[in-house]
N, C-alpha and C positions, 0 to 999 in steps of 0.2 A: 504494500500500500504506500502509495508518496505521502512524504512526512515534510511538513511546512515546520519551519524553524525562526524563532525571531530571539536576540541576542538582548538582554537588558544595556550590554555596553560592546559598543561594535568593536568587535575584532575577538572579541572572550574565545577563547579557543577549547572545543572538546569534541574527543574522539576524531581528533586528526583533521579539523576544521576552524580556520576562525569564520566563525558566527556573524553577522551582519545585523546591525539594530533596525534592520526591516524584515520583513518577513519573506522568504526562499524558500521554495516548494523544490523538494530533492524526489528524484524519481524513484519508484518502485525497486526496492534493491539496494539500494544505495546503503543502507544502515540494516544489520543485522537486528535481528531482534535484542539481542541483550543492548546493543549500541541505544535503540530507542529506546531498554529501559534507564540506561546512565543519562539519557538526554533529557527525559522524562524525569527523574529524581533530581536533577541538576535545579536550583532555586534563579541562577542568573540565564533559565533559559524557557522559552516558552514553547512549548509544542502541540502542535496538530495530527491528529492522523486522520487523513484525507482518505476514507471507504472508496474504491471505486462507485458507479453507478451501476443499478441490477442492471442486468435487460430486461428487457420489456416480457410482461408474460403472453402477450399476443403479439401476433406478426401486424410489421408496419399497416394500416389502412391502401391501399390502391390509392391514385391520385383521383383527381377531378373526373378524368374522363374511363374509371374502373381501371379494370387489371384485364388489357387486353393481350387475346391468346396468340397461339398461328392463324388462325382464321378471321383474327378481328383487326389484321393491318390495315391502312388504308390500301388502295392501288396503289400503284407505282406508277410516276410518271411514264408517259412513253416517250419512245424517239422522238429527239428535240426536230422540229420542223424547220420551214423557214425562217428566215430573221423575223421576215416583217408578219410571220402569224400572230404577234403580239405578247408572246410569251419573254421575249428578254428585248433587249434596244440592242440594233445593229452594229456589230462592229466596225470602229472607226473605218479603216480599211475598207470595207462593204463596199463592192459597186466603183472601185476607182481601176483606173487601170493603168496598166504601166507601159511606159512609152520604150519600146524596145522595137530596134529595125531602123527607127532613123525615120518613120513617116510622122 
């Protein structure tokens, strides 16, 4: 479990740490158990033990629009058509042509 630490006078050093007069959340592991109880018994030092959170006893809710299966995709667009069928704006290039040959 991550153990939050605050130091009555910063720099106080215990268990191979100087201590911080703000509060420091040390990650899961970090301190053995016996370490959090000398941190814990310590008078110049203040300690938290941060529980993780449960998970959930029921699975997430579906969003807005349900919990669609294989058969509830939408279609899929088809093959892109002309420029000008309205579906995207033509590319710049579109329709110029290049002067090669010399006419």
């Amino acid at each position: 479990m991550p153990v939050s630490i605050k130091a009555n006078r910063d720099g106080f050093r215990r268990c191979g740490i100087a201590h911080s007069d703000q509060w420091v959340e040390h990650p899961d592991g970090r301190f053995t158990s016996e370490e959090i109880e000398i941190l814990s018994a310590d008078t110049m030092l203040q300690v938290k033990i941060t529980k993780k959170p449960a998970a959930p006893a029921t699975p997430p809710s579906p969003g807005p629009q349900g919990d669609a299966g294989p058969g509830d995709q939408p279609p899929s667009p088809g093959p892109q058509g002309d420029a000008g069928s309205g579906d995207q704006p033509p590319s710049p290039d579109k329709g110029k042509t290049s002067k090669k040959g010399g006419k």
